[in-house]
C-alpha positions as CSV (number, residue, x, y, z in Angstrom):
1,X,131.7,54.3,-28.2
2,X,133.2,53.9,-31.4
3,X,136.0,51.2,-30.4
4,X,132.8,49.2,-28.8
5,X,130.6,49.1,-32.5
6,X,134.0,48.3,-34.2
7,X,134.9,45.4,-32.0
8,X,131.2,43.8,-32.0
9,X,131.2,44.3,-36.0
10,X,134.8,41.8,-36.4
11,X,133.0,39.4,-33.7
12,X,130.2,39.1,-35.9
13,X,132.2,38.7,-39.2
14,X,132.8,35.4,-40.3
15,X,135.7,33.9,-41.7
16,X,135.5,32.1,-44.8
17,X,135.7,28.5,-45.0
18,X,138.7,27.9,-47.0
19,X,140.8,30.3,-45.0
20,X,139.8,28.3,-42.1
21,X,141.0,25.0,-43.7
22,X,144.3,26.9,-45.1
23,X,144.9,28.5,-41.2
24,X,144.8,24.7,-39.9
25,X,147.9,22.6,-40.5
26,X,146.8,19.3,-38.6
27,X,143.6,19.6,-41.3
28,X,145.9,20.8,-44.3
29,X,148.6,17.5,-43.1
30,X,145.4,15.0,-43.1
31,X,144.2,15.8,-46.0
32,X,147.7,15.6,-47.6
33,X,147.4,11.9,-46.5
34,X,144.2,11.2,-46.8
35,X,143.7,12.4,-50.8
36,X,146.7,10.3,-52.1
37,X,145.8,7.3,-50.0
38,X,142.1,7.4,-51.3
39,X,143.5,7.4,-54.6
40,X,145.9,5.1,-54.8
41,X,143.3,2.4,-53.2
42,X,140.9,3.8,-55.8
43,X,143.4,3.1,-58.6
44,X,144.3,-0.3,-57.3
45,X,141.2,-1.8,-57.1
46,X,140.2,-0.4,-60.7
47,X,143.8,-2.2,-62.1
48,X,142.3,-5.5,-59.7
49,X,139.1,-5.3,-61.5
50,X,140.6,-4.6,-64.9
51,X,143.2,-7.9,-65.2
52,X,142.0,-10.5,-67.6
53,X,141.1,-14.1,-65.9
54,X,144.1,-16.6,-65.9
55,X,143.6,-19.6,-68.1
């Protein structure tokens, strides 16, 4: 009886969200791709907007 209540009480635990995103390397291998990209494109178009207007 006691290996039963043990087993239902770690079903019904739930696992933290960053230890879910750490555990999951297709996730952790986007977002490794995704961030920089994001960036980059972020500071491009800022350096596009900031240029003076040719004469």
């Amino acid at each position: 009886m006691n290996e039963t209540t043990s087993q239902t009480d770690e079903k019904k635990e739930r696992i933290p969200a960053m230890q879910s995103l750490i555990d999951n390397p297709f996730l952790l291998l986007f977002i490794g791709i995704a961030m920089p990209t994001v960036f980059y494109l972020i500071w491009g178009i800022m350096e596009i907007v900031t240029l003076p207007v040719a004469p």
